[in-house]
TORMARDREN-960805 format. One record per residue (C-alpha): residue number from 1; residue in one letter; y, z, x. Coordinates in steps of 0.001 Angstrom, whole numbers, plus 500000, padded with zeros to 6 digits. Layout:
N
(NUM, a, (Y, Z, X))
...
END
This chain:
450
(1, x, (778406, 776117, 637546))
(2, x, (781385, 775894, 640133))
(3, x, (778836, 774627, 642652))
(4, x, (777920, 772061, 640624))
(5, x, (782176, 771211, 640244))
(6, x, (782820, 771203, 643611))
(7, x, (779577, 769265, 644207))
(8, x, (781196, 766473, 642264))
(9, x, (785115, 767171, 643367))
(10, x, (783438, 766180, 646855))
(11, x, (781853, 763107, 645680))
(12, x, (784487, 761763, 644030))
(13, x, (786903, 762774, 646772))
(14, x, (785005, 760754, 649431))
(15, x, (784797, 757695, 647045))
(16, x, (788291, 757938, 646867))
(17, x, (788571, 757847, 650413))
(18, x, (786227, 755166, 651096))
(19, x, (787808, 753246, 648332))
(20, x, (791312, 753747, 650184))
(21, x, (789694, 752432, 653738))
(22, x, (788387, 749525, 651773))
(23, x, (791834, 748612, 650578))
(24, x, (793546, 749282, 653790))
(25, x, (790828, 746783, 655513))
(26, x, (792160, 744308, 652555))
(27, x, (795604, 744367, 653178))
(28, x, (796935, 741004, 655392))
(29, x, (797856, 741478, 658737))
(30, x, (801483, 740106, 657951))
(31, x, (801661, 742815, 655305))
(32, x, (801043, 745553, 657742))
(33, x, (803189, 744000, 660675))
(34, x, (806399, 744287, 658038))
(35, x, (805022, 747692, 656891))
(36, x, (805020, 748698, 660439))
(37, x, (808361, 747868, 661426))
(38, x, (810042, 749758, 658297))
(39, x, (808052, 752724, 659381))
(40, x, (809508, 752770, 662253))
(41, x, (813137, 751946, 661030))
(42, x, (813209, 754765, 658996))
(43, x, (811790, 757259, 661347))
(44, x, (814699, 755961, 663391))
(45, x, (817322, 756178, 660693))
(46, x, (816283, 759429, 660224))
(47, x, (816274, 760507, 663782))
(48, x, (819559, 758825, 664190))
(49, x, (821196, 760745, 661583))
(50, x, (820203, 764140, 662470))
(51, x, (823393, 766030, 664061))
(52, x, (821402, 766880, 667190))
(53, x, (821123, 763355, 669057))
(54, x, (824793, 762765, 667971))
(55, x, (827682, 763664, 669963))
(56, x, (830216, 767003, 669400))
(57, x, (831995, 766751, 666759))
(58, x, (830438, 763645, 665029))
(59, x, (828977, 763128, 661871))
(60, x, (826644, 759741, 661145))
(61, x, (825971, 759092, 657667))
(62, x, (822396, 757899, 656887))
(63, x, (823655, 754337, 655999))
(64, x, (825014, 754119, 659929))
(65, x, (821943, 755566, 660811))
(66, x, (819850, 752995, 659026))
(67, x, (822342, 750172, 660224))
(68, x, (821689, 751522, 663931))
(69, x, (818005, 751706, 663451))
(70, x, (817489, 748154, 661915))
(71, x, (819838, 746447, 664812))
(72, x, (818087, 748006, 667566))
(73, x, (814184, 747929, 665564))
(74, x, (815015, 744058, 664585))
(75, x, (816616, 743629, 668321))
(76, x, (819814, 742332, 667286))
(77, x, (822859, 744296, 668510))
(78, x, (824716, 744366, 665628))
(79, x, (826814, 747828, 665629))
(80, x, (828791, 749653, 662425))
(81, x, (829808, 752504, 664960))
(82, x, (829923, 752939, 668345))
(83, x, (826617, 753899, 670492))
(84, x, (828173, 755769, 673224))
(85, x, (830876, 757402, 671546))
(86, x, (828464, 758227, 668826))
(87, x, (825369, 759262, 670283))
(88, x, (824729, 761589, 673163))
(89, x, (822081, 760908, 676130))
(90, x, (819422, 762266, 673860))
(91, x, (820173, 760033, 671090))
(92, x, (821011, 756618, 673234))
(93, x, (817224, 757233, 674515))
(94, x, (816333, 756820, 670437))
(95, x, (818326, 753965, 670737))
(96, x, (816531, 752520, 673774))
(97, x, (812965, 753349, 672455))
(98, x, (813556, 751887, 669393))
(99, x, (814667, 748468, 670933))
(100, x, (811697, 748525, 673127))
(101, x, (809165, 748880, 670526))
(102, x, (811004, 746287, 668798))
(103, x, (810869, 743752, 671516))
(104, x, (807742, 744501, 671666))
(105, x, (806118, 744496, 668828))
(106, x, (805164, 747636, 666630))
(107, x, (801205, 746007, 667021))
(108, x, (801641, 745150, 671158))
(109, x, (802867, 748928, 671710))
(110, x, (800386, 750363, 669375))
(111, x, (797372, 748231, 671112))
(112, x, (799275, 749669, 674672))
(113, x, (798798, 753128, 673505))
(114, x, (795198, 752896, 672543))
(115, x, (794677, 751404, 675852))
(116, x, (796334, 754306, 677588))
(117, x, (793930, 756412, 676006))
(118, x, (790869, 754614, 677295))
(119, x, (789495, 754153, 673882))
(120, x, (787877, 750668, 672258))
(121, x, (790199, 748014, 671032))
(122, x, (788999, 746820, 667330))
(123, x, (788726, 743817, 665451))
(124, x, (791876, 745216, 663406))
(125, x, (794156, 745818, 666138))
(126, x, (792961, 742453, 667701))
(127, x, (794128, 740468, 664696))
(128, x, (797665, 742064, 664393))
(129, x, (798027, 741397, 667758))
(130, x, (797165, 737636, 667211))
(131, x, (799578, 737618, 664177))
(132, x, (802490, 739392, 665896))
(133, x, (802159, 736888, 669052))
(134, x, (801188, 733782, 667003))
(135, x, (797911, 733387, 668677))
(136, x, (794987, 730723, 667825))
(137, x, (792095, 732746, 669092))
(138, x, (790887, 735968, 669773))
(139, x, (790337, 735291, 673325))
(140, x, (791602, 737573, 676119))
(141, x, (794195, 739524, 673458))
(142, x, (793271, 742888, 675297))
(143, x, (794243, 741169, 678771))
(144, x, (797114, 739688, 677133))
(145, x, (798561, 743016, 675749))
(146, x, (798275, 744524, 679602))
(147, x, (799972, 741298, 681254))
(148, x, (802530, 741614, 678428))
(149, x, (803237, 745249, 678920))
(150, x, (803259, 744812, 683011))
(151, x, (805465, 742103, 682411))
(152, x, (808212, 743725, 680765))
(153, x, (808189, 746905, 683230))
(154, x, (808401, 744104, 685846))
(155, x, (811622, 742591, 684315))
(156, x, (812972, 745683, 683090))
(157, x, (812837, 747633, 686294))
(158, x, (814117, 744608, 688368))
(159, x, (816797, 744457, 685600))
(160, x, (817544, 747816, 685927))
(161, x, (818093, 748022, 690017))
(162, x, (820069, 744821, 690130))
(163, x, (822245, 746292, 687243))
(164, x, (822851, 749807, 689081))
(165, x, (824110, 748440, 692173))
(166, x, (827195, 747310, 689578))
(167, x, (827545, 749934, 687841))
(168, x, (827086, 752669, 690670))
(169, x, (831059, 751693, 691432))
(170, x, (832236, 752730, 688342))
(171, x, (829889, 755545, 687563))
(172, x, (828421, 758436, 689578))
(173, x, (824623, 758221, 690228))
(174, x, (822992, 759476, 687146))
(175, x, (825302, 757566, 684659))
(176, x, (824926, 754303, 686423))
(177, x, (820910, 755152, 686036))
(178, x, (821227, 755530, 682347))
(179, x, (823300, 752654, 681606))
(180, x, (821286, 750204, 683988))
(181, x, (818372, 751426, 681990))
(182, x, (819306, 751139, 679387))
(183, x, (821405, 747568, 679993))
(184, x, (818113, 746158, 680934))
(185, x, (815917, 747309, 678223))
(186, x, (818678, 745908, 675781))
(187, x, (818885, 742388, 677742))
(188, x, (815058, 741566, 678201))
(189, x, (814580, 742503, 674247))
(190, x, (817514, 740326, 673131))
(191, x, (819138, 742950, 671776))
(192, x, (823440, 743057, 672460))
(193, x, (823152, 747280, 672619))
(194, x, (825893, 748737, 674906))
(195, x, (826547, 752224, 675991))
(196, x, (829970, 751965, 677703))
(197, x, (832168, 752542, 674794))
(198, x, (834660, 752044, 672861))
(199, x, (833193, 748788, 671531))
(200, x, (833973, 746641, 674777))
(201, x, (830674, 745392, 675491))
(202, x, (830473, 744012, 678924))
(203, x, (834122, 742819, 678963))
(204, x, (835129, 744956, 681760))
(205, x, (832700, 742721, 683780))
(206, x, (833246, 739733, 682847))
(207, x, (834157, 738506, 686388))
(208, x, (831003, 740103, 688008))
(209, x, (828988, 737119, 688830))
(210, x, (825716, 739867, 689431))
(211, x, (825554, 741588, 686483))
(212, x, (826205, 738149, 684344))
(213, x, (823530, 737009, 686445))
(214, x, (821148, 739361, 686038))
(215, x, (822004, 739889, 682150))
(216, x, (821307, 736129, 681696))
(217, x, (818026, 735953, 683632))
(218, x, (816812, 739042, 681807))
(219, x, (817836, 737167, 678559))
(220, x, (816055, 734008, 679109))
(221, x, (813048, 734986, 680626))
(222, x, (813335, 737787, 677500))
(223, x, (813406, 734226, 675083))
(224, x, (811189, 732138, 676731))
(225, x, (808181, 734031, 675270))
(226, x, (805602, 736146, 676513))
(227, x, (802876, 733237, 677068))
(228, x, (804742, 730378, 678182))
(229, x, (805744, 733239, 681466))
(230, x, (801867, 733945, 681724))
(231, x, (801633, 730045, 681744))
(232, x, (804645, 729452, 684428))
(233, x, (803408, 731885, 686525))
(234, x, (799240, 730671, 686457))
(235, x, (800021, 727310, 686935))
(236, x, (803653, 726404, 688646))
(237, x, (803790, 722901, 687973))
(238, x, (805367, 721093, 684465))
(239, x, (802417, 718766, 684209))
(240, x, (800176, 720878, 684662))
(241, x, (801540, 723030, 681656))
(242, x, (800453, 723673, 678079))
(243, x, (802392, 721407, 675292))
(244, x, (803941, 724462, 673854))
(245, x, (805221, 725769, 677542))
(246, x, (806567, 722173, 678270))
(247, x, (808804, 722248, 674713))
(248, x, (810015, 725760, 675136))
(249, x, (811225, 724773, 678775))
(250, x, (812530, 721628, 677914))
(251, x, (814658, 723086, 675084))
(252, x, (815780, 725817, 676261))
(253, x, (816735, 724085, 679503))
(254, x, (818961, 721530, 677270))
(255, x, (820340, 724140, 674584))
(256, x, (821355, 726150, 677309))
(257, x, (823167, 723453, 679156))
(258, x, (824867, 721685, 675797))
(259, x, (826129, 724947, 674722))
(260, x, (827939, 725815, 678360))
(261, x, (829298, 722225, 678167))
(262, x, (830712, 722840, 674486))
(263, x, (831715, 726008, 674955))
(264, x, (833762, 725024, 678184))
(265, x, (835392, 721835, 675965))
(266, x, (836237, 724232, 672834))
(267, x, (837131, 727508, 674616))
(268, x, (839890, 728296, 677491))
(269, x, (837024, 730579, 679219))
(270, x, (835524, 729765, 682984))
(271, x, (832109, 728248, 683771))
(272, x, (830412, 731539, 684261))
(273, x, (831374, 732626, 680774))
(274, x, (830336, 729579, 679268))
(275, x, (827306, 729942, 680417))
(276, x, (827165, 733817, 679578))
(277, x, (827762, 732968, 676215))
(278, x, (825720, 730280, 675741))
(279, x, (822749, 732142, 676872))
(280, x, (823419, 735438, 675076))
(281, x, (824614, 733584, 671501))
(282, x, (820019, 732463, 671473))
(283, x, (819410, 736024, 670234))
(284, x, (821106, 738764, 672526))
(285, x, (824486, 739565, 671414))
(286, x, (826182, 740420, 674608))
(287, x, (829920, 739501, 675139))
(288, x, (832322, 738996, 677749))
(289, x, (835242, 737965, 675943))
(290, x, (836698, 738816, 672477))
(291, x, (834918, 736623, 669698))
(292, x, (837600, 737091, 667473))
(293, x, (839642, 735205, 669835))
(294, x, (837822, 731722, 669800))
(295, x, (838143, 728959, 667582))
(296, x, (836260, 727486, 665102))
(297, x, (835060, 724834, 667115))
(298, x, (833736, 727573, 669441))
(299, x, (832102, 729843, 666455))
(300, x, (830570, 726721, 665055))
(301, x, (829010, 725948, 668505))
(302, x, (827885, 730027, 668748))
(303, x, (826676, 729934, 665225))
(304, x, (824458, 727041, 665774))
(305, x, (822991, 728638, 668652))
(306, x, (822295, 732178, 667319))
(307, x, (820475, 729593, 664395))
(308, x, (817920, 728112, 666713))
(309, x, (817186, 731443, 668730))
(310, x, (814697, 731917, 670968))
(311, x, (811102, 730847, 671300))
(312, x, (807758, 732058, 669278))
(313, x, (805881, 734836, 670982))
(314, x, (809544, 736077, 672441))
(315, x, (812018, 739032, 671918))
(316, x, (814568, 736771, 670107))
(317, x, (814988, 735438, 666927))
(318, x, (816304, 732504, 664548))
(319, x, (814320, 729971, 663350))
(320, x, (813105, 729082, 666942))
(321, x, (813522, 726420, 669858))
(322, x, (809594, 724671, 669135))
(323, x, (811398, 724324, 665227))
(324, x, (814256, 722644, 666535))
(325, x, (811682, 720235, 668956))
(326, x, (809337, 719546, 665700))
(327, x, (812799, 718946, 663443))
(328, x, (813905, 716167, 665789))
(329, x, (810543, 714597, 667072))
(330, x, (809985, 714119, 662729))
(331, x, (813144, 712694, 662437))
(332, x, (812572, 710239, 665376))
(333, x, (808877, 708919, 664352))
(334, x, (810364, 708532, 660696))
(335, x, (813485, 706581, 661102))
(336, x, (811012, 704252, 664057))
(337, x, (808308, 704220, 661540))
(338, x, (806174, 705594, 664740))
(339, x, (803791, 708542, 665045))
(340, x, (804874, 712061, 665458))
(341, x, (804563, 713108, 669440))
(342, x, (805732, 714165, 672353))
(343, x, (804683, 714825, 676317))
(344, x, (801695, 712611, 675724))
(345, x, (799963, 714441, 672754))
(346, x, (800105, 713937, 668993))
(347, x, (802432, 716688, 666741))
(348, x, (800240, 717699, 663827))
(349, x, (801302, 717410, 660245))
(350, x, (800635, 720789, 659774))
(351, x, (803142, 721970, 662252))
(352, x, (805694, 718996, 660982))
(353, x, (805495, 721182, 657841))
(354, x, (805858, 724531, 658637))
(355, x, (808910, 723258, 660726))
(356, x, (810348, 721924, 657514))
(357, x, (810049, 725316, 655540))
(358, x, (811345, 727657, 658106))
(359, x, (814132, 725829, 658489))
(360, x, (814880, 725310, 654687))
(361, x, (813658, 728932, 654052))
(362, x, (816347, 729879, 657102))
(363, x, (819233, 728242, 655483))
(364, x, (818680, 729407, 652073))
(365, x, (818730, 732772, 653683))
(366, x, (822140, 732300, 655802))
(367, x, (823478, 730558, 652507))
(368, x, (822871, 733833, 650322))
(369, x, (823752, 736190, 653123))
(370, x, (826741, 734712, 653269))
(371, x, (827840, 733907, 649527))
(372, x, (827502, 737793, 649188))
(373, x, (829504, 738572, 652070))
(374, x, (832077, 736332, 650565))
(375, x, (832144, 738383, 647382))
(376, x, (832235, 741671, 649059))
(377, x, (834639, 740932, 651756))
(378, x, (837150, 738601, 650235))
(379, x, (839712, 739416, 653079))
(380, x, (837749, 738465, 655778))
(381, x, (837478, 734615, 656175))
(382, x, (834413, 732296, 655412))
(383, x, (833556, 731591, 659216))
(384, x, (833810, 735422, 660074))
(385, x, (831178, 736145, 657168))
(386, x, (829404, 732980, 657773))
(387, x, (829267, 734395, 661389))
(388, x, (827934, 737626, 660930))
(389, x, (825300, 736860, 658579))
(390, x, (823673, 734034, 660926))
(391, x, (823778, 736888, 663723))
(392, x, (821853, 739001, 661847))
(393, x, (819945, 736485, 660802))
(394, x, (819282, 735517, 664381))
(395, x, (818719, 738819, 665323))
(396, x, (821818, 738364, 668101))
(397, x, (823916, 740598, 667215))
(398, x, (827543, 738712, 668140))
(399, x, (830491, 739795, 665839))
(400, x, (833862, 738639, 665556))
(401, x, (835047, 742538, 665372))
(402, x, (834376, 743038, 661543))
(403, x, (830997, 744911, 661431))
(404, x, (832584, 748279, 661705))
(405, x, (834905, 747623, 658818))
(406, x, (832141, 746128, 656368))
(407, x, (831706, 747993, 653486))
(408, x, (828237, 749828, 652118))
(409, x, (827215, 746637, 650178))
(410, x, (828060, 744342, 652453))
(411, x, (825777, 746935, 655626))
(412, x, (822880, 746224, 653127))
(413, x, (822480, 742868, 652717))
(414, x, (823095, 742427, 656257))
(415, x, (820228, 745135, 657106))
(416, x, (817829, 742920, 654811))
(417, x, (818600, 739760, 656634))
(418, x, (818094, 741609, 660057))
(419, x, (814922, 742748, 658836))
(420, x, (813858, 739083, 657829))
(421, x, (814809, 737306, 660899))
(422, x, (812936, 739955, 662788))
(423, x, (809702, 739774, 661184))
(424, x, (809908, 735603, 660189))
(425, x, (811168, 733963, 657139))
(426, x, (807637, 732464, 656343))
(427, x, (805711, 736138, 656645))
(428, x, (808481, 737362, 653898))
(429, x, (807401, 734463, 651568))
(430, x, (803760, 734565, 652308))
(431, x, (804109, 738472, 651531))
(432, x, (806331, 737324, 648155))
(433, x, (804099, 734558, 646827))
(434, x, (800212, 735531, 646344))
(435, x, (797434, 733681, 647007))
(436, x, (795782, 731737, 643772))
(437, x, (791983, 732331, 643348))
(438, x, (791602, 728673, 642653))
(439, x, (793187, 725285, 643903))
(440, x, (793644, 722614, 641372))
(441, x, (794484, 719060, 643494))
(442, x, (795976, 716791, 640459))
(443, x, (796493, 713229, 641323))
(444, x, (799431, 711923, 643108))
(445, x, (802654, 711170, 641094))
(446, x, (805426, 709257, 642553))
(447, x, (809042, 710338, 643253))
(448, x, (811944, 708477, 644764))
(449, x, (813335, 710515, 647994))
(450, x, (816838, 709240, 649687))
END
């Protein structure tokens, strides 16, 4: 008889199983991209709070932990304690890794490692890939992945050596190895991490014309995006570019230059740290000078910046620089009564749209973020919470000195919006709303707008 049992315990076991593959195969891509990255947030958080990567004599409670691991996971830069007088070596490598797979891309580094192995690249791993990097086609993913992992040692390591010969004066040898290392991993992702302590960020250098350099050029090439470099580097000519290269370049050519010129006008601060700041406020978080410090005028100008972010396919954030290109080229044909376009070519409706609700999605985001800062921090003021919620929003990770301070409410909601301008304000409301089994087109109605 208990052959029989077990007979049938292993039938229905492997129906189970089956059954389980056949919902895993089910579940959308976007779903398992923002599964992926809390996976790994939490592995961090927990790694993070263990007493073993921290240093002597220092406790980190899971919340800082979690805090830590979402910043550096979502590439922002945002800090509630210290990373260098927190963490020890082994610990600030946790740090690095998990700001690297973040940059990245939890699907990219996955599709890396099966490649490493030498083992078949499936239809699965292809899609998530083309999800993550907001492909159209299947075509030459696998090739992608390699140029985009080459890529970023490339940068990196160049990052790192240019960064060591500043930091070798201040530090002996194997110090100034960690911290360029580190520095450079943390600039090319976007992501305002610092391990020179005491919460001064690169303010000791703010004169050193290399390392500002070098952080800025790691930044930008880090926000350009990972296909627009391929397409830079293939075809070295602007007309000879792809539409979407030609936008990216031209905005981030002009943000970069209105926000230097603003900056300069609002802010008592020289050229080089106008610049510094305009480039790290799309997405990195670095700082040269004290934040807290500026005026409104200048936080207004950062805040708008961190807003925008970087460019799709990229290690930065915000609601993104094509957006911004697709806001203003629909706002341009309307009030001419002309057709969308741009660089010769035609801007479809579809991408007119999506614009549209990012950017509304975006505010409503900042808007709530904010109103709840507002109740749980009633003693800091409306542009300092306004502030720090589009930073994490942006996944930048600038602060005008009160994330340390914030209370355990106030480290949630501001972990939630970190994790939603990481992984796209459109994926969290496609993963919200489901998909009706039937579409119902009613006929037109009218409705005054204006």
């Amino acid at each position: 008889m208990s052959f029989y049992v077990n007979i049938i315990e292993t039938f229905y076991m492997k129906r189970r199983m089956a059954m389980n593959r056949n919902d895993l195969k089910k579940i959308a891509p976007a779903k398992i991209i923002a599964l992926g990255f809390i996976m790994v947030i939490l592995i961090g958080a927990i790694l993070l709070s263990l007493p073993i990567f921290a240093n002597e004599g220092v406790e980190v409670s899971f919340l800082d932990a979690l805090f830590t691991s979402t910043s550096a996971v979502c590439v922002t830069g945002l800090i509630a304690i210290d990373t260098a007088d927190t963490f020890n070596v082994f610990g600030r490598t946790i740090v690095a890794l998990l700001i690297q797979i973040g940059g990245l891309g939890v699907t990219s580094i996955g599709v890396g490692i099966i490649l490493i192995a030498g083992k078949r690249v499936g239809l699965k791993q292809r899609t998530l890939v083309r999800e993550a990097l907001n492909l159209n086609s299947f075509q030459g993913i696998v090739r992608l992945v390699k140029a985009v992992l080459l890529m970023t040692l490339g940068f990196e390591l160049a990052g790192a050596v240019l960064s060591f010969i500043v930091f070798r004066a201040d530090y002996n040898t194997w110090d100034a190895i960690g911290i360029s290392v580190f520095h450079s991993i943390a600039a090319f992702n976007n992501s305002g991490f610092d391990i020179l302590g005491n919460l001064q960020n690169l303010s000791p250098y703010k004169d050193n014309v290399l390392l500002n350099l070098t952080t800025c050029g790691l930044i930008i090439f880090g926000g350009l995006g990972f296909l627009v470099i391929i397409d830079v580097a293939k075809n070295r000519s602007f007309k000879k570019l792809t539409f979407h290269s030609k936008v990216v370049l031209t905005m981030t050519g002009s943000l970069l230059l209105i926000g230097t010129l603003l900056l300069k006008w609002t802010e008592d601060i020289p050229w080089l740290a106008a610049f510094f700041n305009s480039t790290s406020a799309r997405t990195a978080g670095f700082s040269t000078y004290p934040l807290g410090d500026f005026t409104n005028a200048g936080l207004l100008v950062l805040i708008v910046l961190m807003f925008i972010g970087a460019s799709p396919g990229s290690t930065g954030g915000g609601i993104k620089t094509t957006t911004l290109f697709v806001l203003i080229q629909s706002l341009k044909s309307t009030a001419t009564n002309q057709h969308c376009q741009a660089f010769k070519r035609s801007i479809p409706c579809e991408a007119i749209m999506k614009a549209f609700m990012i950017t509304l999605l975006s505010l409503g985001i900042v808007v709530a973020g904010t109103f709840a800062l507002c109740v749980f921090e009633p003693e800091n003021t409306f542009v300092q919470n306004i502030f720090e919620v589009t930073s994490a929003f942006g996944t930048v990770g600038l602060s005008t000195g009160i994330t340390p301070g914030l209370t355990g409410p106030s480290k949630m909601v501001l972990i939630i919006i970190m994790y939603i301008g990481r992984i796209g304000p459109l994926t969290v409301a496609s993963l919200w709303f489901t998909k009706e089994k039937a579409s119902v087109k009613y006929s037109e109605g009218l409705i005054t707008i204006g």
